[in-house]
C-alpha positions, 0 to 999 in steps of 0.5 A, a space after each residue: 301191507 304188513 311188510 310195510 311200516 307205519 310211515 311207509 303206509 301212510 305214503 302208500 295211502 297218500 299215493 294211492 289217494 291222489 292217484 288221479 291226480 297224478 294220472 292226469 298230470 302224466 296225461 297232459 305231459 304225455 301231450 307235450 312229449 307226443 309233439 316234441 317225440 322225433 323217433 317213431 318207437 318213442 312216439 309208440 312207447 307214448 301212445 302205449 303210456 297215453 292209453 293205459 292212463 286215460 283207462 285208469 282215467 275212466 275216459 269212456 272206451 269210444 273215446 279211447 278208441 277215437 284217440 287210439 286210432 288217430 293217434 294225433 296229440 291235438 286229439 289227445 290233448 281235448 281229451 285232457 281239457 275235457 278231464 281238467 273241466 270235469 267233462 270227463 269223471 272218474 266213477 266212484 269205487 264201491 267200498 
């Protein structure tokens, strides 16, 4: 981070610290463009999005894979509920 200035850091680490945050909004919007995609190679670009994120997420591998291989948003959005009622928790990093 060298490259970066003192302010430019500080973004950079306000991001970062709120990541989560940021990935589960996009999860749950995900939900709604999933219903509202008319084209199947949007629909595809979605499902991609939806899965990168719910890895970062935590969301436990059996549960990604259900959702994967229905691909059906209802699905996708229990999963958001469950991540919003703190059913689902993302594991603390070792520092």
């Amino acid at each position: 981070m060298a490259d970066h200035s003192r302010y430019q850091q500080g973004i950079i680490k306000r991001y970062y610290d709120n990541r989560d945050q940021l990935d589960e909004q996009k999860l749950s919007e995900l939900v709604t463009n999933l219903y509202l995609a008319e084209s199947e190679k949007k629909k595809v670009k979605l499902w991609e999005s939806a899965e990168g994120l719910m890895e970062r997420l935590d969301v436990p591998d059996s549960r990604i894979q259900h959702v994967m291989a229905g691909k059906d948003a209802a699905v996708l959005a229990a999963v958001v509920q469950d991540i919003q009622n703190g059913k689902i928790v993302k594991k603390k990093k070792k520092s």
